[in-house]
C-alpha positions in Angstrom: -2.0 44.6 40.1 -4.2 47.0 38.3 -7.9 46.9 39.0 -10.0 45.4 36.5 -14.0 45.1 35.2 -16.2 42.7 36.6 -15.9 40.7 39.8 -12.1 40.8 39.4 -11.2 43.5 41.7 -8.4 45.4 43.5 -9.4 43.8 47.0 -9.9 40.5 45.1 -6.5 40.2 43.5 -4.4 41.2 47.1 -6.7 39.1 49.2 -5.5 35.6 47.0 -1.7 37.3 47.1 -1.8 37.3 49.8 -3.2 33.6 50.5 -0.6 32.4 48.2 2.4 33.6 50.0 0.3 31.9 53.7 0.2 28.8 51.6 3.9 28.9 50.7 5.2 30.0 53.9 3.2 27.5 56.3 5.3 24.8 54.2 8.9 26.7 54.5 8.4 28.2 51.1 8.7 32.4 51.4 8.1 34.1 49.0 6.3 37.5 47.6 3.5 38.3 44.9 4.0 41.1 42.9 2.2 42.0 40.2 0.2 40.2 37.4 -1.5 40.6 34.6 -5.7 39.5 34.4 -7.1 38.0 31.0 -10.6 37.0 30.2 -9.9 33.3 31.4 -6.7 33.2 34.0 -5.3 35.7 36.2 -1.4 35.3 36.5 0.2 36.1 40.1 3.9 37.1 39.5 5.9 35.3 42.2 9.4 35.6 43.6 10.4 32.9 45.7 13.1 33.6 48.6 17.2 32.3 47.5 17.4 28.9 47.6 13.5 27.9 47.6 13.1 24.9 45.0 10.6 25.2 42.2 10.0 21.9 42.2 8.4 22.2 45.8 6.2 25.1 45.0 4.9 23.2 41.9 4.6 20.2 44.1 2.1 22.2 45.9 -0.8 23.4 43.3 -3.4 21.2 45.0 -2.8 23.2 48.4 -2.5 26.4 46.0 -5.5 25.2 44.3 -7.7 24.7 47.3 -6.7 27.8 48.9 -7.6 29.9 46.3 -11.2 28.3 45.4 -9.3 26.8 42.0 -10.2 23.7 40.0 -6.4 23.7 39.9 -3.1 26.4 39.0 -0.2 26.1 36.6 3.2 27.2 37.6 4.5 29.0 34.9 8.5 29.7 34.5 10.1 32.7 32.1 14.0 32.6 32.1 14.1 33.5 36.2 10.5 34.4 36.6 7.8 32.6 38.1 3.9 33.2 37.8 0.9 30.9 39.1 -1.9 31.1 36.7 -5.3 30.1 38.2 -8.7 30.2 36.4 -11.1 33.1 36.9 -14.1 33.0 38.5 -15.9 34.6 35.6 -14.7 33.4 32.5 -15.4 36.1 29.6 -15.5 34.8 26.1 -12.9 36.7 23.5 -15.3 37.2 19.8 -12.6 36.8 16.6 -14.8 40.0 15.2 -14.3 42.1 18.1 -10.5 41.9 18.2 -10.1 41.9 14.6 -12.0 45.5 14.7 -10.1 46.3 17.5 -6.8 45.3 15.6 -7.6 47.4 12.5 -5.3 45.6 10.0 -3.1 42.3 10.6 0.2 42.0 8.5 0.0 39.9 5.6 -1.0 35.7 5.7 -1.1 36.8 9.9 -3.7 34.9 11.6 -4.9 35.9 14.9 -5.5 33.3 17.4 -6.8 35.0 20.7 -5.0 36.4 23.8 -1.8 35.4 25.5 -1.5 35.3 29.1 -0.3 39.0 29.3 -3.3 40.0 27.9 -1.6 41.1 23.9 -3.1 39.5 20.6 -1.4 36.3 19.7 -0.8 36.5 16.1 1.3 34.5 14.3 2.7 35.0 10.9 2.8 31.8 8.2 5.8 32.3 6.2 8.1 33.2 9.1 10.6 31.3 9.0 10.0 29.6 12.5 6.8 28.6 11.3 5.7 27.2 8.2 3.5 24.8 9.6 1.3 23.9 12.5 0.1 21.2 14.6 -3.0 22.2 16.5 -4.4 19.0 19.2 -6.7 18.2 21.8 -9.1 16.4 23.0 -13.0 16.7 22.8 -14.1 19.9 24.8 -10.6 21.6 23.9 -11.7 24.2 21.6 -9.3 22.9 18.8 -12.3 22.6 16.0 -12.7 26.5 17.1 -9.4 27.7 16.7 -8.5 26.0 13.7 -11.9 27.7 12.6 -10.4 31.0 13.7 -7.3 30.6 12.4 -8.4 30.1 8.9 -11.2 33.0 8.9 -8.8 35.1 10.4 -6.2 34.5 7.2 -9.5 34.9 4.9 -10.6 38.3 6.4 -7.7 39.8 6.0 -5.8 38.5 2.8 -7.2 38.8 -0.6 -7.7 35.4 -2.8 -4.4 36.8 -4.8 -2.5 36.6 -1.5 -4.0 33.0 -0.2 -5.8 30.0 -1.3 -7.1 27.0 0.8 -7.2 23.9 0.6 -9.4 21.9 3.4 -9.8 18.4 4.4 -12.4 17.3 6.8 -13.4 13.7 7.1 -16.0 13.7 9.5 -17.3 16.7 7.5 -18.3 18.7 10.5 -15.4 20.8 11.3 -14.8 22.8 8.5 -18.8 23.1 7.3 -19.5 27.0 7.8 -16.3 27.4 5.0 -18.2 25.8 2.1 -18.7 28.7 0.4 -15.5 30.6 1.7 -14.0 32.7 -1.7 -10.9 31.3 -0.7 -11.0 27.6 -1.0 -9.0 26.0 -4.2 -11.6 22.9 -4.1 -14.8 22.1 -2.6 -14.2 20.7 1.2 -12.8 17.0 0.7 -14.5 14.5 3.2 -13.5 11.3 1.4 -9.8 9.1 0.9 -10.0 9.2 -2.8 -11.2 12.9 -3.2 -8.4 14.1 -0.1 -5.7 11.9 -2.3 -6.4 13.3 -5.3 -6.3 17.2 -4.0 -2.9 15.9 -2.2 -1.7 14.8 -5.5 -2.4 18.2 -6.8 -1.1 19.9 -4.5 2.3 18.0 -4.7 2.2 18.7 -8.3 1.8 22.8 -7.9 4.5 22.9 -5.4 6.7 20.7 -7.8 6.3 23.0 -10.4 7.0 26.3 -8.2 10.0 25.0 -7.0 11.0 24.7 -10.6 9.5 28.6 -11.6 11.3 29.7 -8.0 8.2 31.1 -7.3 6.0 30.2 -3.9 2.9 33.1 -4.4 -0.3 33.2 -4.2 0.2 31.2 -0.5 -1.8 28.0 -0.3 -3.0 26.9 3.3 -3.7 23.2 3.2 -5.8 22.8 6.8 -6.7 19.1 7.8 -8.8 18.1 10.6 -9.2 15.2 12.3 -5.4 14.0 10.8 -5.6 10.8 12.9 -8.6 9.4 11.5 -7.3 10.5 8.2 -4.2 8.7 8.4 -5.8 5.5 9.8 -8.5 5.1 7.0 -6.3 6.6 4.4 -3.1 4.7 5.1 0.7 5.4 3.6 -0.6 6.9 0.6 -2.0 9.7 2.9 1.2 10.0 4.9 3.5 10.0 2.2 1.9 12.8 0.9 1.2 14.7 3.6 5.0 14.4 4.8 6.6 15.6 1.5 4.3 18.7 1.8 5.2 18.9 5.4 9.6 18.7 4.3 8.9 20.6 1.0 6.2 23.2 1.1 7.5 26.2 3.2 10.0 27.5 0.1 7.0 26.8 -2.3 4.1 28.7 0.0 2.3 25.7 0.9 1.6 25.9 5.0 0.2 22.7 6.7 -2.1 23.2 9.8 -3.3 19.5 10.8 -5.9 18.6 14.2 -5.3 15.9 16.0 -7.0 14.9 18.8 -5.1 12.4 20.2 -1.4 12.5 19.6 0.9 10.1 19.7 3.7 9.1 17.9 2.1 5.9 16.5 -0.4 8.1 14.9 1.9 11.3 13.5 4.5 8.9 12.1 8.1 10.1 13.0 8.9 11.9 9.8 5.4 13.9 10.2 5.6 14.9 13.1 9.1 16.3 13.2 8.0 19.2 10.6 5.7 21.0 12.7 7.7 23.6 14.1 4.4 25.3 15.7 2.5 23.8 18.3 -0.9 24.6 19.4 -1.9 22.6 22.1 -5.7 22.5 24.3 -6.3 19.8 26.5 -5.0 16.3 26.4 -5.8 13.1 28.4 -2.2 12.7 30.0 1.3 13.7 30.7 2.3 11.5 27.5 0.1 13.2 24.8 0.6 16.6 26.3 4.6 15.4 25.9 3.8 14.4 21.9 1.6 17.4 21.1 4.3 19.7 22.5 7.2 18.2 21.4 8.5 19.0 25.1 7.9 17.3 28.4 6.9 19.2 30.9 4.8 21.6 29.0 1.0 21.0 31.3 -0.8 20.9 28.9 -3.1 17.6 30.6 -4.2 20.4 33.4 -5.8 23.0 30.8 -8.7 24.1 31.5 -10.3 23.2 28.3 -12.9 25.2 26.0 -10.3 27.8 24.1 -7.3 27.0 26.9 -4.0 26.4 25.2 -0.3 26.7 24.5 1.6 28.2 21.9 4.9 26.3 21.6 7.4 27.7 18.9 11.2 28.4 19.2 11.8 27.3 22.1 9.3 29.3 23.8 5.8 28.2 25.3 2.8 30.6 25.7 -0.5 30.7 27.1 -3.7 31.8 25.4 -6.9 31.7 25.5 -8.4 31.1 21.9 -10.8 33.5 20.0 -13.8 32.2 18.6 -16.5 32.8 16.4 -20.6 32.6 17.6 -23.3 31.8 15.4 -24.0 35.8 15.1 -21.0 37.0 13.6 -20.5 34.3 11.1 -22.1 36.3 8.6 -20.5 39.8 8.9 -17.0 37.5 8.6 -18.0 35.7 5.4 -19.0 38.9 3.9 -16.1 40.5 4.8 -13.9 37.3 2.8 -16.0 38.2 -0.1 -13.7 41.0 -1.2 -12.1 39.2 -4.5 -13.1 37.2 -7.0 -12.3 33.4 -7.1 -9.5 32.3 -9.3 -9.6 29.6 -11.9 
């Protein structure tokens, strides 16, 4: 492993190797660190267990991992026939949206940029890929999810002009999406109440009706809801409904769904919504069963995040940790003014 800034040292990262393997090995599991990779939150031990060790055993074992290495607790990670243990750092730094969008230079078109994955690249992630379309973004309070749905959407805003995207947003507690009221972008003033968010849905239904009939699906319109549980509950089938058909329908018109939910469950989604989220961002959840929901997967962890920007990227088969960008109070104004760079549409 490569030496890194701050406490994270050489020394540091061979020392915990090499407690891993003692770990292992006093409970007939050999096996060898090499490697890893260090991010701002987690570093990731690469390790190859000996022929014929089970993986079920070494994961069996994170609370001995765990205590060994000073953790709150590890994840054993698996990629096609690799292994890594992730395990929180000691100093967690926090990863600014403005820093790594300077840093970045340009993103492709209707790209957002979430944060960092766990081997230490930008996550982007590219709406009208086909593998994508829409999103599902949950977990629970202390997650982060408010913040990356916030960084999601300024990301798309900073770097696509009003021509390119629209966005449509829906916040019923009218706390989450706040800071975008005067965002160039936005199609409507934020919606916080069931008649005003049916009435934007109906609209919406309408302009994607009449795209599909002019074959057209530009500029793209984001429709972002937060808080989709509450919205479902208060606003009923009419709500749903909606929200489905734009869900089954809006990819080949340009209309991309991104919904935050904080508890997920299949009572809540509805079956029909939640099997059109092909993208899954997931922070922490209260158990194995909403982790299981969120995912889409079993299996995926997701209950043992860390919290506060900790979470997975499941798409295509494929799950990825990241830790989420965010936005403090000081930059908000740079990134509004940056938006500010066409004039709003009629």
């Amino acid at each position: 492993m490569p030496a890194v800034a701050s406490s994270i040292t050489r020394e540091y990262l061979e020392f915990q190797s090499d407690r891993i393997e003692r770990v292992l090995a006093s409970h007939r599991v050999p096996v060898r660190v090499h490697g890893g990779s260090v991010t701002p939150r987690w570093i990731r031990y690469h390790v190859a267990p000996a022929l014929g060790a089970k993986v079920a055993t070494i994961r069996n074992l994170s609370e001995e991992l765990a205590l060994a290495l000073g953790a709150s607790d590890v994840r054993l990670a698996r990629e096609g026939e690799a292994l890594a243990l992730e395990v929180p750092r000691p100093d967690v730094e926090p990863i600014y949206l403005l820093s790594m969008l300077r840093n970045l230079g340009s993103l492709p078109p209707l790209t957002a940029c979430l944060g960092l994955a766990e081997d230490g690249r930008p996550l982007l992630i590219r709406l009208p890929s086909p593998d994508v379309a829409h999103l599902l973004v949950a977990g629970t309070t202390g997650s982060g999810k408010t913040e990356l749905m916030r960084t999601l959407i300024l990301s798309l805003a900073f770097a696509n002009r009003q021509s390119q995207l629209q966005i449509a947003l829906i916040d019923p507690k009218g706390r989450g999406f706040a800071p975008f009221a005067e965002l160039p972008h936005l199609l409507a003033p934020i919606v916080t109440s069931i008649p005003l968010a049916i009435s934007l849905l109906d609209r919406l239904i309408a302009e994607m009706e009449q795209r599909d009939r002019e074959n057209r699906s530009m500029p793209r319109i984001l429709l972002a809801v937060d808080e989709l549980a509450d919205l479902l509950a208060v606003g009923g089938k009419p709500i749903e409904i909606a929200l489905t058909r734009i869900a089954q329908r809006g990819r080949e018109a340009g209309l991309h769904l991104v919904a935050g939910i904080q508890k997920p469950s299949s009572a809540a989604l509805g079956p029909m919504l939640k099997a059109n989220f092909p993208v899954r961002l997931v922070g922490r959840v209260g158990s194995v069963e909403d982790a299981r929901v969120a995912a889409g997967v079993s299996g995926c962890g997701a209950e043992k995040l860390s919290g506060h920007g900790d979470f997975l990227a499941i798409a295509g088969g494929q799950t990825t940790r990241f830790q989420a960008a965010w936005v403090p109070q000081r930059d908000w104004a740079e990134l509004h003014a940056r938006t500010r760079h066409a004039p709003r549409l009629p």
